[in-house]
C-alpha positions in Angstrom: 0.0 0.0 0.0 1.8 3.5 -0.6 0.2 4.7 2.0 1.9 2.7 4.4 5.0 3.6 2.5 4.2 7.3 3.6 3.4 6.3 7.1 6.9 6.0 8.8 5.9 8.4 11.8 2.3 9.3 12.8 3.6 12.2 14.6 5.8 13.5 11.7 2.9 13.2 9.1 0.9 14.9 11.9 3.4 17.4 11.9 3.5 17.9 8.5 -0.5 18.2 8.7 0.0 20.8 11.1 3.3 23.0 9.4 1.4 22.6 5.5 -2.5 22.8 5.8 -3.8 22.7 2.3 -7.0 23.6 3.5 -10.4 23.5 1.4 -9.8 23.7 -2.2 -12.9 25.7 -3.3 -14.9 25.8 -6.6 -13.3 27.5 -10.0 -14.6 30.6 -9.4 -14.0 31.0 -5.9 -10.4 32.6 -5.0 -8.0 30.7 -2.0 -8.2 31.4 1.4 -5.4 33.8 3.0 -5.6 35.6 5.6 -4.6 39.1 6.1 -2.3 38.8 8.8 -0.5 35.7 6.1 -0.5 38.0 3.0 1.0 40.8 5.0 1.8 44.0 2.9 3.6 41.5 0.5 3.0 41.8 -3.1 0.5 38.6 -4.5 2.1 35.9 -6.8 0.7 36.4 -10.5 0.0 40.6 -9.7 -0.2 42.1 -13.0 2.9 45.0 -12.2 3.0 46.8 -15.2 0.8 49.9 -14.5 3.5 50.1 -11.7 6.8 50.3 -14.1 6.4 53.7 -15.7 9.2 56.1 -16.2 8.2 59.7 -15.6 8.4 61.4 -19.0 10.6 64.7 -17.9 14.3 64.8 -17.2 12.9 67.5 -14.9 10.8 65.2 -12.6 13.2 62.0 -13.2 15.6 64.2 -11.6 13.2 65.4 -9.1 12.8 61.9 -8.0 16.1 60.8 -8.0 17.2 63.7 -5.3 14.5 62.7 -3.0 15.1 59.1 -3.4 18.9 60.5 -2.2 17.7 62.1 0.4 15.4 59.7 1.9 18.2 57.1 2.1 19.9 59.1 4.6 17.9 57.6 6.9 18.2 53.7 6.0 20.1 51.3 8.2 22.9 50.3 5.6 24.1 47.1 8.0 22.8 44.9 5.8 20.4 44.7 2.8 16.7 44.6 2.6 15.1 42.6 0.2 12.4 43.7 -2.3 9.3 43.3 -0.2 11.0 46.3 2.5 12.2 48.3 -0.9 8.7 48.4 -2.4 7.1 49.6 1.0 10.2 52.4 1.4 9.3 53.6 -2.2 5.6 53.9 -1.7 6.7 55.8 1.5 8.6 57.9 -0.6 6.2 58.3 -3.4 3.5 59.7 -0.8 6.1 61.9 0.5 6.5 63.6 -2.6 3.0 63.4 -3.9 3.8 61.3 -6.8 1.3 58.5 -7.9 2.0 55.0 -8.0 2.3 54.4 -11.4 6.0 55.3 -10.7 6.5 52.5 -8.0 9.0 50.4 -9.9 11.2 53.6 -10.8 11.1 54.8 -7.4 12.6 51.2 -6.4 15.1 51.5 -8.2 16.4 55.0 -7.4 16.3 54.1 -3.7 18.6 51.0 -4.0 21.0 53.6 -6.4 21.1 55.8 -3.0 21.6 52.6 -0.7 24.9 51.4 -2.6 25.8 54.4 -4.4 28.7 55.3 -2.0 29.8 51.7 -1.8 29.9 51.3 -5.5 32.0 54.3 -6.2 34.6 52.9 -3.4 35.2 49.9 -5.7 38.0 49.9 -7.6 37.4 50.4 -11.7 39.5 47.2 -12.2 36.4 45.5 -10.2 33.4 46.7 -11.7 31.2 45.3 -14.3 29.5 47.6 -17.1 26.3 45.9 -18.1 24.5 47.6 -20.9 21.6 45.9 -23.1 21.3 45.3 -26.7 18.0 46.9 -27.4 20.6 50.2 -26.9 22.1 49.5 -30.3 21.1 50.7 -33.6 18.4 48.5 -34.9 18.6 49.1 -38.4 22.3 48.3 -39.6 24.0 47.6 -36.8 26.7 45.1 -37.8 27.8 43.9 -34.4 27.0 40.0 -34.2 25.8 38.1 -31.1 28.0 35.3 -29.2 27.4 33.0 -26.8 28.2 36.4 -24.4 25.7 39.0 -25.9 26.0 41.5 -28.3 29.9 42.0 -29.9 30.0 45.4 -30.3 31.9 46.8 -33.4 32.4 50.0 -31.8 31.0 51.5 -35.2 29.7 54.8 -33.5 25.9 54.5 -34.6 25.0 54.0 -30.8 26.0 54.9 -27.5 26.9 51.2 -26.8 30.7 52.2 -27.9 31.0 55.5 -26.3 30.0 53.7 -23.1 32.2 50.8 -23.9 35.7 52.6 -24.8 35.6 54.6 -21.9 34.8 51.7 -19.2 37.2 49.6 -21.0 40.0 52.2 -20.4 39.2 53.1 -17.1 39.2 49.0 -16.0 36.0 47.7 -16.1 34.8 44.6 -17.3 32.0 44.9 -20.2 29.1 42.8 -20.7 26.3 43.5 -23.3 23.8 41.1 -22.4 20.7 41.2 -20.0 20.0 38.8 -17.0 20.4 38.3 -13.6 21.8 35.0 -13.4 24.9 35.8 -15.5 26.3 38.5 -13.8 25.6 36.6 -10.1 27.6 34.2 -11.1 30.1 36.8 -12.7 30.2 38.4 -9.3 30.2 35.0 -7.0 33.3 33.7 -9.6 35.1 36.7 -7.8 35.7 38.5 -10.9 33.8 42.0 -10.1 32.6 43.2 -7.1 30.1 45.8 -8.6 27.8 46.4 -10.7 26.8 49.7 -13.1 23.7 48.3 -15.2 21.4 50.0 -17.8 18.3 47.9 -18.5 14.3 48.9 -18.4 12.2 48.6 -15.6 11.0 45.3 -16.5 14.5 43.9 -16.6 15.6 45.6 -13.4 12.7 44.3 -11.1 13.7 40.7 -12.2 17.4 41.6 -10.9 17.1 43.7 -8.0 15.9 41.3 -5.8 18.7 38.7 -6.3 21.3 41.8 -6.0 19.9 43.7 -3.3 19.8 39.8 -1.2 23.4 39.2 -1.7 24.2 42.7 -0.7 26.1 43.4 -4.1 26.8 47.2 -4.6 25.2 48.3 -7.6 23.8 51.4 -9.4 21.2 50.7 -12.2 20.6 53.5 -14.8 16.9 52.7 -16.1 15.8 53.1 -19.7 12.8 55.3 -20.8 10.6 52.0 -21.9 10.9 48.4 -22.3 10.3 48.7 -25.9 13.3 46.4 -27.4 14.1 48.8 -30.2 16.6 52.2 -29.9 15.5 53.1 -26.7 16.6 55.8 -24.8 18.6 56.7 -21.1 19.5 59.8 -19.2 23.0 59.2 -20.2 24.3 62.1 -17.8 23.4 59.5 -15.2 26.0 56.2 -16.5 28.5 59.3 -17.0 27.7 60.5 -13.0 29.1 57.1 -12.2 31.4 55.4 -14.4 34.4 57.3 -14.1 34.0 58.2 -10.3 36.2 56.6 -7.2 35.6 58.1 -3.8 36.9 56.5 -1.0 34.8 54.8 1.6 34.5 56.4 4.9 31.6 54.5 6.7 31.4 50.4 7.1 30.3 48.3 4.3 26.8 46.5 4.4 27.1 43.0 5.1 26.1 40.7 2.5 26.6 36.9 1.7 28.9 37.4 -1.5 32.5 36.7 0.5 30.0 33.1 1.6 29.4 32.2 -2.0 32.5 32.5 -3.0 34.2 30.5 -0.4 31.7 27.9 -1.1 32.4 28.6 -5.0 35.8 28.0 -4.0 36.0 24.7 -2.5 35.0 23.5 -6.1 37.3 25.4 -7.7 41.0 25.8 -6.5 40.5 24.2 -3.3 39.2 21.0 -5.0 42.5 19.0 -4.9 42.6 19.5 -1.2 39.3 18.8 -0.1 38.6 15.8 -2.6 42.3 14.4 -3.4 42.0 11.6 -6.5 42.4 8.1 -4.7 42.9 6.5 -8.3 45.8 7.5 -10.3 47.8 5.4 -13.4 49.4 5.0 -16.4 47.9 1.8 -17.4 45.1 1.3 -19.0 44.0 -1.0 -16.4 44.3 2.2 -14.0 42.5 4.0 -16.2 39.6 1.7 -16.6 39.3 1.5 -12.8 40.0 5.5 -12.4 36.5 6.0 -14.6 34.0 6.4 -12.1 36.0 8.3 -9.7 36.3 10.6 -12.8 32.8 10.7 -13.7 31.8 11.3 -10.4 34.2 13.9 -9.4 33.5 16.0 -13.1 29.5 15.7 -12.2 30.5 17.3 -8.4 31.9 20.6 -10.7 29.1 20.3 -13.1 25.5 22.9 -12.8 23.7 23.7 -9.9 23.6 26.5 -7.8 25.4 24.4 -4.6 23.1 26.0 -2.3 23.7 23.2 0.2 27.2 23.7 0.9 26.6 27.3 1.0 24.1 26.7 3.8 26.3 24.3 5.9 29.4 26.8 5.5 27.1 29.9 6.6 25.1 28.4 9.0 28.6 27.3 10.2 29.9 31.0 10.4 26.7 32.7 11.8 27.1 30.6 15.6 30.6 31.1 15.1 30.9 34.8 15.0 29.7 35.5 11.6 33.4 36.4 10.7 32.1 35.7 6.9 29.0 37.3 7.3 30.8 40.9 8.0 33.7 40.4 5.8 33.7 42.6 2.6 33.6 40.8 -1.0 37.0 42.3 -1.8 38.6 41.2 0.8 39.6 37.8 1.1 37.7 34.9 1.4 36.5 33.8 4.9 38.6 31.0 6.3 37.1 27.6 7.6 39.0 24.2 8.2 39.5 21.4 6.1 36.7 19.7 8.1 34.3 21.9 7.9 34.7 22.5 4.1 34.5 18.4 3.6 31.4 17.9 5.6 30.2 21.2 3.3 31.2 19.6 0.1 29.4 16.3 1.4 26.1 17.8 0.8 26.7 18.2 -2.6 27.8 14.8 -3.1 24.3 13.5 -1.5 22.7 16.1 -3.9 24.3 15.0 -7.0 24.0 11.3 -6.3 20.2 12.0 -5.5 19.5 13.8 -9.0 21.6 11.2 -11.0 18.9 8.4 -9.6 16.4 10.5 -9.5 16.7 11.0 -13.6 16.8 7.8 -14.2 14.2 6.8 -12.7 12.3 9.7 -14.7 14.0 9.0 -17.5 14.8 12.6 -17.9 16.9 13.5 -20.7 18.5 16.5 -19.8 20.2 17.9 -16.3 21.5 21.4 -16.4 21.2 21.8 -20.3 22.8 18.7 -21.2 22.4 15.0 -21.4 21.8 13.3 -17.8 24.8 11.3 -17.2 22.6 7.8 -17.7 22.4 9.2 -21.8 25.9 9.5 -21.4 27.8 6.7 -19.7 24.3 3.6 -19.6 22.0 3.1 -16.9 24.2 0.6 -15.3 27.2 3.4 -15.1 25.1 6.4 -13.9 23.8 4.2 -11.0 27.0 3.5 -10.3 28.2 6.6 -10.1 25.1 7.6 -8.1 25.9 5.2 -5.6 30.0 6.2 -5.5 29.0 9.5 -4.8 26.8 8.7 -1.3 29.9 6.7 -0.5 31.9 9.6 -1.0 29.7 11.5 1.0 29.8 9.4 4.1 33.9 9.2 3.6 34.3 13.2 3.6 32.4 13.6 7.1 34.2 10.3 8.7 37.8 11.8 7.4 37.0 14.8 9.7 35.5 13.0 12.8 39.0 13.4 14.9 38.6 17.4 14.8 35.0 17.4 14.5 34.8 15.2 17.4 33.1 11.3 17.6 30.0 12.8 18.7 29.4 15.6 16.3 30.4 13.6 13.5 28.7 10.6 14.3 24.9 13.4 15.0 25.8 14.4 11.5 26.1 11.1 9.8 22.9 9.9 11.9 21.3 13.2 10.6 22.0 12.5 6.7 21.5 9.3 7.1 18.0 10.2 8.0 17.7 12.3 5.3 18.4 9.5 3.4 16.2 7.2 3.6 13.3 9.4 4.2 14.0 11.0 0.4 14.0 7.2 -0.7 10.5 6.5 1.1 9.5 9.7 -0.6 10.6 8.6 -4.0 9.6 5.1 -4.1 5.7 6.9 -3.0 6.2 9.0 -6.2 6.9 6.0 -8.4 3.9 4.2 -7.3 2.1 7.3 -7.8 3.2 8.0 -11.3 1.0 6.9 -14.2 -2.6 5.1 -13.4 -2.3 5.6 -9.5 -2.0 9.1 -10.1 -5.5 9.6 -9.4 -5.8 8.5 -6.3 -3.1 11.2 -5.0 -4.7 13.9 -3.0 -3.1 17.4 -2.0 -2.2 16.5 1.8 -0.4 13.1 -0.2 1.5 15.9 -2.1 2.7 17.9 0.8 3.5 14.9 2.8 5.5 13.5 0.2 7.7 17.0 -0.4 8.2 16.7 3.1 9.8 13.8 2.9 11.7 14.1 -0.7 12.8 17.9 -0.2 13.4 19.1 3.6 15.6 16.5 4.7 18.5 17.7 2.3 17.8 21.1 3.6 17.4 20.3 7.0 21.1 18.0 7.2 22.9 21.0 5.5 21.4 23.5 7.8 22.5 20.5 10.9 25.4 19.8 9.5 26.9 23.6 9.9 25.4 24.4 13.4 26.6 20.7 14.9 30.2 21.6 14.3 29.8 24.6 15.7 28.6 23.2 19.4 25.9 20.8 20.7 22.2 21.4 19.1 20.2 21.8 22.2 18.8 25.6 21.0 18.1 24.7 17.5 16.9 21.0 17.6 13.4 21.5 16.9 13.7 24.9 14.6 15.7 22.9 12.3 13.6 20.8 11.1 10.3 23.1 11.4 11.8 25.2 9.1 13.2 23.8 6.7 10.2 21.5 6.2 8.4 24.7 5.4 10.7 25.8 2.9 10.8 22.4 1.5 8.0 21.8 0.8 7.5 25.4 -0.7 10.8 24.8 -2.6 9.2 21.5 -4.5 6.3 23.9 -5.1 7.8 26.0 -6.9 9.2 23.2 -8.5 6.3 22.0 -10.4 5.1 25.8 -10.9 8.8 26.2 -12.8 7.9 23.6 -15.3 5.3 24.5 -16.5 7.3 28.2 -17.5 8.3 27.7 -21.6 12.0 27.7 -20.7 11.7 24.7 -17.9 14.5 24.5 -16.0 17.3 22.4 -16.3 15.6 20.2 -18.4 14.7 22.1 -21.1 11.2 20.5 -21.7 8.7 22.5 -20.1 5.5 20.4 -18.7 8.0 16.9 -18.3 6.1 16.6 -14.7 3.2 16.2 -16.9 3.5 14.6 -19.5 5.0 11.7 -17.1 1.9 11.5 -15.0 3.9 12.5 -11.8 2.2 13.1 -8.6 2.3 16.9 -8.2 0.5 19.3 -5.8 -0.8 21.0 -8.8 -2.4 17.8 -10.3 -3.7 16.7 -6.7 -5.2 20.4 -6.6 -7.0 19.9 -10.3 -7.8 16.3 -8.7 -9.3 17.4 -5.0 -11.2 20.1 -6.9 -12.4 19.0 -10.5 -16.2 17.6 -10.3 -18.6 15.5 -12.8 -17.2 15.9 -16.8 -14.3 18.3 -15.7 -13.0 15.2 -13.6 -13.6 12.5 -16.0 -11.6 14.5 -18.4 -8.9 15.4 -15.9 -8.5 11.4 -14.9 -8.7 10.5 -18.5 -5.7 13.0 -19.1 -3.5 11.2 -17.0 -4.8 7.1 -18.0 -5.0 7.5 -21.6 -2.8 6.9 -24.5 -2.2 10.7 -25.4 1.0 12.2 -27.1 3.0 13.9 -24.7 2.2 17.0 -26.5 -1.4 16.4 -26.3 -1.6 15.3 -22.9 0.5 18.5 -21.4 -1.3 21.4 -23.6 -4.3 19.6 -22.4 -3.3 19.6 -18.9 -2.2 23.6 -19.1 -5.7 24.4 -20.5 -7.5 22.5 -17.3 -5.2 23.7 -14.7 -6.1 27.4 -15.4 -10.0 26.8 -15.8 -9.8 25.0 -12.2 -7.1 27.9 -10.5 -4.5 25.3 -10.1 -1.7 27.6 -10.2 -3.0 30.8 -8.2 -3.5 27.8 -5.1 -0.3 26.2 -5.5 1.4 30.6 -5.4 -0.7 30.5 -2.3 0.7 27.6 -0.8 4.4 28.6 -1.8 3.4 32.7 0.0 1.8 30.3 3.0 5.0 28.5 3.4 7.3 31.4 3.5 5.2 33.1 6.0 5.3 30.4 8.7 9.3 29.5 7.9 9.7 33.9 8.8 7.4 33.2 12.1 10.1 30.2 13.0 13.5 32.5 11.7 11.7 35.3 14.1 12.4 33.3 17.3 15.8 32.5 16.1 19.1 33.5 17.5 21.4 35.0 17.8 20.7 37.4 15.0 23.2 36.7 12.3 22.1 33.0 12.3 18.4 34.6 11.7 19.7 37.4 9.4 20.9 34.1 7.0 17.4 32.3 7.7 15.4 35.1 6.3 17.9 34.8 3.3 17.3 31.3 2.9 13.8 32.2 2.4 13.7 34.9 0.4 16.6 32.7 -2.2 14.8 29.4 -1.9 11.9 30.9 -2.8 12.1 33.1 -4.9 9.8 32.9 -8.2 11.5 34.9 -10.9 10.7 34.0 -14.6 12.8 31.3 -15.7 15.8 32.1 -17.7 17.4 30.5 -20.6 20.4 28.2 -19.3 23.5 30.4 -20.1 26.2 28.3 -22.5 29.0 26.7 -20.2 31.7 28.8 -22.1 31.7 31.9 -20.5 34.3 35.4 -20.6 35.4 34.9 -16.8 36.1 31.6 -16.1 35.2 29.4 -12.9 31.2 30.9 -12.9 29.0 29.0 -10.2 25.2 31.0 -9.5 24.1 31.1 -5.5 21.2 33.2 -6.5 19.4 32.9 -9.3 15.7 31.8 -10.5 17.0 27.6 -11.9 15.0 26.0 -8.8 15.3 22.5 -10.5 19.0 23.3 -10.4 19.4 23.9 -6.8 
């Protein structure tokens, strides 16, 4: 019975009741249940914003605007960053100050976070800034620049402003990029290449990004264009020129920010690989070489994709009880320092992660994993399990190497901590293949939830462990742990199946693969707990019949909107992040909470998906933190 697989722990699936309530799905036409005091002032999933992203249509009042917005940042705790929930409710403060209407919102946004970082960007060196302009600045008839795998390669030809802007950030130091997106220049700035960042992009663009930036705590100073039409629009240039060839100094302390974190964690699979993860195989015959191959599949698939957001979490959680050295050290400064034990057990959770996703496509049959062929297309079936199953040994071996300084007892809590983990994302997989295909109907919402809970959180929850055990005993976190990162979990996995449905799918690069496998979702048990009479017998037909793939997903779309499958599942996601912020507000001390709220606002975070960028890149090393892959995470 699968629901005896699911039922390991009454009081854990009561638990999970309790933490996730899915409540009553109600009728099409009837909107989900939230309750003021859980929506908050927070903007709703799915808002239309665009009546809020207008430009004001005088240099005159743009100006006007951009001086209060100076002046009103005066008074802003620059510590650490906010995130874009506290920005939006400083620029409607601002806006009413000023007696400006709303319809300027987005603008606003922006010019307070120029007058949050602008003093910190200007004190970073020209050598270590990043120019990012966008294409729809060029010329469109006759331009004769071509695009790479980078952007735009500008000629420097002189019909635009492209090259003016170009030459003279190019002289002065700074690295040029004429491209748009977020993810690319996070991972240009977690690579350690740049530390800031002067951008030109619309409004459009710039909501998308400022997020992600403003949450690392990345100085920056964004220049917006006049309209997001795509076609020779326009800038207040005098702006880019009030910054680009400036240096002043910084006389006050830096905001905090999680940049030196990322790279650290960037780093251990990078230049400290060697160290951390020596080869244990090495031979001139071809016998050696032959026996070498899975260590060398394994240990390439480590460096390969992903956002490593697990070993970041064991390596900050790590610093926040520890003094949060990290946490306060500035991104051009060097990286913060933890031992060789501490970086292993780190680099552990990856291994668990990657050996998870390489079973995990197989038994899926997925075709891609972060843009390319899953590793069972490569190598066989019989190989990629193989590898799967060398990289949970390698796991286990990295914590055990470390257990003299870590001590018997911490290593053996973390060890009995991911070993829990373990199995508990195996009970929750083997439920998900006996849900897959005909049994899929039977799957109802709470069935969902419970079985996020136990295929998501755990990983979460033993990186999260992981970094606070080897810090000191666990008496004061014990039962947040787990609390909250079941909550974002779940709302992770969420997100998850909302992402794959988006036209560029992460990852996989087949958008609606969830569906066109039958998989048990949240957002087919939602269409499923709510769909009545024909609209039912159609759904359940959907999933049994023989249907192209094609077919069955466009078919799927169409009934998932008429039934409000995806405005429930947002409100799931918005009810998740709201009780995992009522656990991080109890936490301390207040760095540890600081990188809790972080967690949250990163793990989920619902940007538009973006198109994987190529793997050859202009700075070399690249590795996101941030960004809006969830699959990849």
């Amino acid at each position: 019975m699968i629901s005896a697989t699911l039922a390991t722990s009454s009081d854990d699936l009561r638990a999970e009741r309790d933490a996730v309530d899915v409540g009553t799905v109600e009728s099409p036409d009837t909107s989900p249940s939230v309750s003021d005091s859980e929506r908050g002032d927070k903007p709703r999933r799915g808002r239309s914003t665009s009546h809020l992203k207008l430009v004001p249509d005088t240099l005159d009042l743009r100006d006007a605007i951009r001086e209060a917005a100076d002046r009103y940042a005066t008074q802003l705790d620059k510590s650490r960053p906010f995130n874009k929930a506290a920005l939006e409710m400083h620029s409607r403060t601002l806006l009413d100050q000023i007696s400006q209407p709303e319809c300027y919102l987005g603008f606003a946004m922006v010019l307070i976070g120029n007058a949050f970082w602008k003093q910190q960007f200007l004190a970073i060196p020209f050598e270590r800034r990043l120019l990012l302009l966008p294409h729809c600045l060029k010329h469109a008839d006759g331009c004769p620049a071509e695009y790479d795998e980078f952007g735009l390669d500008c000629e420097k030809c002189g019909a635009c402003s492209i090259a003016d802007y170009k030459v003279r950030a190019e002289q002065l130091g700074y690295k040029v990029l004429v491209a748009e997106g977020s993810p690319v220049v996070l991972k240009i700035i977690v690579s350690g290449h740049v530390d800031g960042i002067l951008g030109v992009a619309c409004l459009n663009v710039l909501e998308k990004a400022i997020d992600k930036v403003l949450l690392a705590g990345v100085p920056s100073y964004a220049v917006p264009l006049h309209s997001g039409d795509c076609k020779n629009t326009k800038l207040d240039e005098s702006w880019v020129w009030h910054c680009l060839d400036k240096y002043v100094p910084l006389v006050e302390p830096k905001t905090s920010g999680y940049v030196p974190l990322m790279r650290a964690s960037n780093e251990m699979f990078e230049a400290q690989l060697d160290e951390i993860l020596p080869l244990t195989r090495q031979g001139g015959s071809a016998g050696d070489s032959l026996l070498a191959e899975t260590e060398s599949i394994a240990r390439n698939w480590m460096l390969k994709g992903g956002k490593r957001l697990r070993p970041f979490i064991t390596l900050a959680a790590n610093d926040a009880v520890t003094g949060a050295s990290g946490l306060q050290s500035t991104s051009a400064g060097s990286l913060p320092q933890f031992s060789l034990e501490v970086r292993r057990t780190a680099m552990a959770m990856e291994a668990f992660h990657k050996a998870s996703l390489v079973h995990d496509d197989i038994q899926d049959n997925d075709p891609y994993r972060y843009g390319k062929e899953t590793l069972h297309r490569q190598y066989g079936i019989g190989a990629a399990i193989n590898v799967g199953d060398y990289l949970i040994g390698m796991g286990y071996r990295l914590i055990s190497q470390g257990r003299r300084e870590l001590g018997a007892e911490a290593a053996s809590d973390i060890l009995d901590r991911l070993a829990n983990a373990h199995l508990k994302l195996c009970e929750g997989q083997g439920a998900e293949l006996r849900w897959t295909g005909a049994d899929a109907v039977k799957l109802t919402s709470l069935d969902a939830i419970k079985l996020y809970a136990l295929k998501t959180s755990p990983a979460f929850e033993a990186a999260l462990y992981a970094g606070l055990r080897m810090a000191g005993p666990m008496d004061a976190y014990e039962a947040m742990v787990p609390t909250f990162c079941r909550h974002i979990g779940v709302g992770f996995q969420i997100l998850n199946d909302l992402l794959d449905w988006e036209e560029i799918a992460p990852n996989k690069l087949v958008a609606g693969r969830d569906a066109e496998l039958a998989k048990p979702t949240l957002l087919l048990a939602l269409a499923l707990d709510t769909a009545k009479g024909a609209v039912r017998e159609e759904l359940v037909g959907l999933i049994n019949d023989p249907l192209t793939a094609l077919d069955r997903t466009e078919r799927l779309k169409s009934l998932y909107h008429k039934l409000g499958v995806f405005e429930r599942a947002g409100t799931l996601v918005d009810k998740c992040r709201s009780r995992a912020e009522a656990v991080a507000d109890e936490v301390q001390p207040e760095a540890l909470r600081q990188l809790l709220y972080f967690l949250i606002d990163t793990v989920l975070d619902h940007s538009p998906a973006a198109p994987t960028p190529s793997s050859q890149t202009p700075f070399p090393g690249l590795l996101p933190i941030l960004g809006n892959t969830v699959g990849a995470m």
